[in-house]
MDAnalysis code that builds the backbone (N, CA, C; Angstrom):
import MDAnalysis as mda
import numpy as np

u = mda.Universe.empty(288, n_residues=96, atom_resindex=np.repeat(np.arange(96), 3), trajectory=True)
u.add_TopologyAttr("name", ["N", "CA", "C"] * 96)
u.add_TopologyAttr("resid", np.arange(1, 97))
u.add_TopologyAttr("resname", ["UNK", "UNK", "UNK", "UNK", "UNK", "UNK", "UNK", "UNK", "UNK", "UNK", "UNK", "UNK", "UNK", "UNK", "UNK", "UNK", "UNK", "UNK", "UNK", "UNK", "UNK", "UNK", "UNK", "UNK", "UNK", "UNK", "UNK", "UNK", "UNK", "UNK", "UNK", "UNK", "UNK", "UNK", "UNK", "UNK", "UNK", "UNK", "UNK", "UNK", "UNK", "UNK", "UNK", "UNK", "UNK", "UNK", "UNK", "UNK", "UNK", "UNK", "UNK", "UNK", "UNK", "UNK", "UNK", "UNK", "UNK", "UNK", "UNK", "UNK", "UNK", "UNK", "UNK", "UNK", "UNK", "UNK", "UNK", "UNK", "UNK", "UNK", "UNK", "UNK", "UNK", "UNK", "UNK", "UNK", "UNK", "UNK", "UNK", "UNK", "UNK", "UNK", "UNK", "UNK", "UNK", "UNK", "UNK", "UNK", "UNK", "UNK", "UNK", "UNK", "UNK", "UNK", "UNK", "UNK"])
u.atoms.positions = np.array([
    [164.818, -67.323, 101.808],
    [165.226, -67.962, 103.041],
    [166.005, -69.258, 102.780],
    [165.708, -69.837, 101.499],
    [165.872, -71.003, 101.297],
    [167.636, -70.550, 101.262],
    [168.238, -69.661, 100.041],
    [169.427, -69.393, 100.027],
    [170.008, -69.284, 101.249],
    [169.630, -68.480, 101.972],
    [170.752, -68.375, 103.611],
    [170.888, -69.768, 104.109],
    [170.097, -70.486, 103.914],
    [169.978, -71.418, 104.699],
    [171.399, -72.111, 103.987],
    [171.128, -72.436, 102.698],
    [172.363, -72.598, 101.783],
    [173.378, -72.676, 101.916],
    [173.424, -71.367, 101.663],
    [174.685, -70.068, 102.331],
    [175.354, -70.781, 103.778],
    [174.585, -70.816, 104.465],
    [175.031, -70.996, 105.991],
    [175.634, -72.572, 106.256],
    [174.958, -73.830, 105.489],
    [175.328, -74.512, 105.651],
    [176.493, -74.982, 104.725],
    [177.132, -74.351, 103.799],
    [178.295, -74.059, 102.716],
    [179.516, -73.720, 103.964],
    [178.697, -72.447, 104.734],
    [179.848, -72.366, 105.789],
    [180.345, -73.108, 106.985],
    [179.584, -73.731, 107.279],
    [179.328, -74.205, 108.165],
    [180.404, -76.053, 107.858],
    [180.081, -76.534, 106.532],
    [180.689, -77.387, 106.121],
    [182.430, -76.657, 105.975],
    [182.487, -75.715, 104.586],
    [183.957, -74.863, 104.950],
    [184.865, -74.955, 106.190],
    [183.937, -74.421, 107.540],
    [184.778, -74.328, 108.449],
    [185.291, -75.753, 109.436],
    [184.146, -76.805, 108.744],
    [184.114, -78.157, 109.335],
    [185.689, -78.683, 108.698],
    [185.697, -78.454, 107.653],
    [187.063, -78.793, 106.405],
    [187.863, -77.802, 106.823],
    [187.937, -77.239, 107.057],
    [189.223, -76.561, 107.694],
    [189.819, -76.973, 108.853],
    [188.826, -76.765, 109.596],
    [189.301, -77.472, 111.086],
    [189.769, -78.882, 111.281],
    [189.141, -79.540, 110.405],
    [190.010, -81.263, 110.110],
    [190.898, -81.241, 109.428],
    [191.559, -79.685, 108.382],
    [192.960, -79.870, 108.248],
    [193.953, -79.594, 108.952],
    [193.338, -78.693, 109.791],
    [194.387, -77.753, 110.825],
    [194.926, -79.460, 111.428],
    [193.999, -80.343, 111.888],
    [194.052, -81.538, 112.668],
    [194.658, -82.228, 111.990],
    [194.556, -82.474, 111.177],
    [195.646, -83.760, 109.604],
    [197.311, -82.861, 109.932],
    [197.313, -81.515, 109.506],
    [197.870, -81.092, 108.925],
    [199.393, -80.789, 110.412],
    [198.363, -80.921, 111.493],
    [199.859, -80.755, 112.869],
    [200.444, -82.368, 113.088],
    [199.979, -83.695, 112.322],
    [200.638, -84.612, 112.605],
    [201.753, -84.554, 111.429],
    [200.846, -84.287, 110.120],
    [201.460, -83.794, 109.205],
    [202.059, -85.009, 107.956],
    [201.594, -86.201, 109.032],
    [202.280, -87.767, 108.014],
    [203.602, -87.252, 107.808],
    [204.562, -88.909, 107.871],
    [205.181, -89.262, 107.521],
    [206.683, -88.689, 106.841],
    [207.624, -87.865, 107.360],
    [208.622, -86.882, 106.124],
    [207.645, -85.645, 106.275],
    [206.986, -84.991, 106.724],
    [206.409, -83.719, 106.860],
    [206.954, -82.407, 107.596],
    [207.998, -83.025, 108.684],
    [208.481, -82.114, 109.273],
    [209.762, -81.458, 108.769],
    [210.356, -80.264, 109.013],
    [211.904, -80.321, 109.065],
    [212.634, -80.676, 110.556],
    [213.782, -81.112, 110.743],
    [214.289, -81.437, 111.890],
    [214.023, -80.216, 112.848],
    [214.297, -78.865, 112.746],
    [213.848, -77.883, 113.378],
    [212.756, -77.812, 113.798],
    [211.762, -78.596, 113.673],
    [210.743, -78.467, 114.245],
    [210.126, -79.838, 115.455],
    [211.201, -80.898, 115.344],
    [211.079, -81.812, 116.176],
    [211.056, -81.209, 117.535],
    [212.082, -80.986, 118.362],
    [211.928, -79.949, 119.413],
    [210.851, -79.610, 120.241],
    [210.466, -78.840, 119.593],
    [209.083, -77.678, 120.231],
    [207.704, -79.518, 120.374],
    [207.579, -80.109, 119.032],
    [206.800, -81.355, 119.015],
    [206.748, -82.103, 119.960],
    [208.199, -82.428, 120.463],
    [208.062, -83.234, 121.074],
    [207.993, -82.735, 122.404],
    [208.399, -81.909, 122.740],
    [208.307, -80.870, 124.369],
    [206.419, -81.043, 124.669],
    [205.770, -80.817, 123.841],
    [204.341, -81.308, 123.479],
    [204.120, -82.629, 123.846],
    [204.868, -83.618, 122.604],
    [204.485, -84.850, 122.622],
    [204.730, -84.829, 123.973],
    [205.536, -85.203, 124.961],
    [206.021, -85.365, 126.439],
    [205.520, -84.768, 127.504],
    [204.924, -83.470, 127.310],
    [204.349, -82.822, 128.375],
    [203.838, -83.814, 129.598],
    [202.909, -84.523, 129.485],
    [202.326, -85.296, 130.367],
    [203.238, -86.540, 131.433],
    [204.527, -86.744, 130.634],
    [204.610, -88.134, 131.836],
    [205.455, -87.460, 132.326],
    [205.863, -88.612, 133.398],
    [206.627, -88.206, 134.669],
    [208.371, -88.671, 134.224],
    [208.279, -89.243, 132.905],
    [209.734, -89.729, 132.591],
    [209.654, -88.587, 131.132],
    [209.999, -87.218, 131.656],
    [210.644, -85.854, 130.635],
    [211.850, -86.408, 130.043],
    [212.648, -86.588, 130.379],
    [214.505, -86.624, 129.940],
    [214.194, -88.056, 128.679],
    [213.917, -89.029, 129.188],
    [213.843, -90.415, 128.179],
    [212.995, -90.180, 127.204],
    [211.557, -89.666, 127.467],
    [210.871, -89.304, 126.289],
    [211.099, -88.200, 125.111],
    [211.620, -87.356, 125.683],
    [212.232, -85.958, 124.749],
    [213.721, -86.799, 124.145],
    [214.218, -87.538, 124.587],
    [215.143, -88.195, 124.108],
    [214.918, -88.656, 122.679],
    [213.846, -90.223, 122.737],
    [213.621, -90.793, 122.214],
    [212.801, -90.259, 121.062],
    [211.937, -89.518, 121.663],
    [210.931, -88.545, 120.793],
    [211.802, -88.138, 119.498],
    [212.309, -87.298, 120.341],
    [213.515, -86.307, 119.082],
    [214.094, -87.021, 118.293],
    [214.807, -88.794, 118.615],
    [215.470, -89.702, 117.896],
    [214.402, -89.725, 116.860],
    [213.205, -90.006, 117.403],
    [212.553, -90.630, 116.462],
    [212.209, -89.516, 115.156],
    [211.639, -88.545, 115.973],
    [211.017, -87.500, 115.225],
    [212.308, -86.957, 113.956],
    [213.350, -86.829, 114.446],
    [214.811, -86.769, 113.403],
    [214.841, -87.579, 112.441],
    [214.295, -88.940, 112.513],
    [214.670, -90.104, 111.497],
    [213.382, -90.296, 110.965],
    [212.381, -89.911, 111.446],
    [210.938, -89.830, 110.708],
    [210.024, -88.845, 110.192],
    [210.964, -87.634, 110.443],
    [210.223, -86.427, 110.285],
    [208.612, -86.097, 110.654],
    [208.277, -87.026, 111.857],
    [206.981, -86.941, 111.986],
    [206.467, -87.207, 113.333],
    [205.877, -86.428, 113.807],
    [205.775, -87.273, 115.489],
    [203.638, -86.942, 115.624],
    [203.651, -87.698, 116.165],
    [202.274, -87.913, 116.179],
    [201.014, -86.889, 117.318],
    [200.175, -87.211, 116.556],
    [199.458, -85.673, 117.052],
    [199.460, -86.200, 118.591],
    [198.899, -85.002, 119.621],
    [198.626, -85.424, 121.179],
    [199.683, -85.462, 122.027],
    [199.364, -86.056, 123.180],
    [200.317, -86.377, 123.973],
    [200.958, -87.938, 124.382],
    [199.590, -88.778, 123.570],
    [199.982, -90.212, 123.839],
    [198.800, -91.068, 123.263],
    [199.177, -92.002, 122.473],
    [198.676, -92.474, 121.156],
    [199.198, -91.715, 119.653],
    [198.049, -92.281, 118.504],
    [197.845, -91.896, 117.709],
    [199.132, -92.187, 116.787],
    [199.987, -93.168, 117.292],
    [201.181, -93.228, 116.488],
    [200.919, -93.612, 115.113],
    [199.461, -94.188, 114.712],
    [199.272, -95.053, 113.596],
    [199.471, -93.419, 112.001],
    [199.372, -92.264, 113.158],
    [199.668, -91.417, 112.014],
    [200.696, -91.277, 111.494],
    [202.403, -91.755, 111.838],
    [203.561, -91.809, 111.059],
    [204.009, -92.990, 111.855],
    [203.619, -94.279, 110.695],
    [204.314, -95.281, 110.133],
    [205.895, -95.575, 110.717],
    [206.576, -94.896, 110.569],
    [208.018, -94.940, 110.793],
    [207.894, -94.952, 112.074],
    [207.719, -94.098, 113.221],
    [207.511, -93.517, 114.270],
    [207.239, -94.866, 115.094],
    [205.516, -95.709, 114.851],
    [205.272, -96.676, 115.179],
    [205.616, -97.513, 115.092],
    [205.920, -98.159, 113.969],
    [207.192, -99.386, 113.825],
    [208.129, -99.408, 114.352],
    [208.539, -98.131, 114.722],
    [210.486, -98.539, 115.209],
    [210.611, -99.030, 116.625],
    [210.997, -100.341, 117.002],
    [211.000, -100.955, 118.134],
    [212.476, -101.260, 118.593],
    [212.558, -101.631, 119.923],
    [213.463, -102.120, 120.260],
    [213.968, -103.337, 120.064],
    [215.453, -103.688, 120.558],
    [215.541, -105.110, 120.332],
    [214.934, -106.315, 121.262],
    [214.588, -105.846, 122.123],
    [213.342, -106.404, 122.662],
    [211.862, -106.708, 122.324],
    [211.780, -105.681, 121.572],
    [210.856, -105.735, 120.466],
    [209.348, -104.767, 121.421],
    [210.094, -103.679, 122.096],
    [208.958, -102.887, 122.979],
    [209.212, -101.459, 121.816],
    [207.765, -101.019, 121.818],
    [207.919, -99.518, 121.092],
    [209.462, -98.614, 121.189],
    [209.999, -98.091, 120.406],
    [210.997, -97.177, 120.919],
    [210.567, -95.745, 121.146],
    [209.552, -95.368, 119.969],
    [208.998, -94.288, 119.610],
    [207.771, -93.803, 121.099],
    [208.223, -93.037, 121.690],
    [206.819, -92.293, 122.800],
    [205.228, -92.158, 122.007],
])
């Protein structure tokens, strides 16, 4: 009994580590993307606000020059560096 128990919690960890890469692995850090895949990301990233046209804009700028756009729909920028830093000359986020 002792083994299954083993056994089960081996899997149980496995599928825990998997599922937190699937999650690492769609922000993807930093240079992870190809430009072909900005697009579809950011149609994602944007789903939620009410300003579509400026955010898919900016998104895509960004996501093109950083290869990386951040998991969700809003936050989480601290996962590509580039993305978060790039501000305006105003000095307001540029990146959605």
């Amino acid at each position: 009994m002792a083994k299954l128990s083993s056994v089960s919690i081996a899997m149980v960890l496995l599928l825990a580590m998997a599922a937190f890469a699937v999650e690492v692995s769609y922000a993807g850090g930093e240079g992870s993307l190809l430009p072909g895949d900005c697009e579809d990301l950011c149609e994602y990233r944007c789903s939620e606000t009410s300003h579509q046209k400026p955010c898919l804009f900016f998104c895509n700028k960004c996501c093109n020059t950083c290869l990386c756009v951040p998991s969700g729909t809003y936050g989480n920028k601290e996962e590509c560096p580039c993305y978060n830093n790039w501000h305006t000359q105003e000095g307001k986020p540029k990146c959605p």
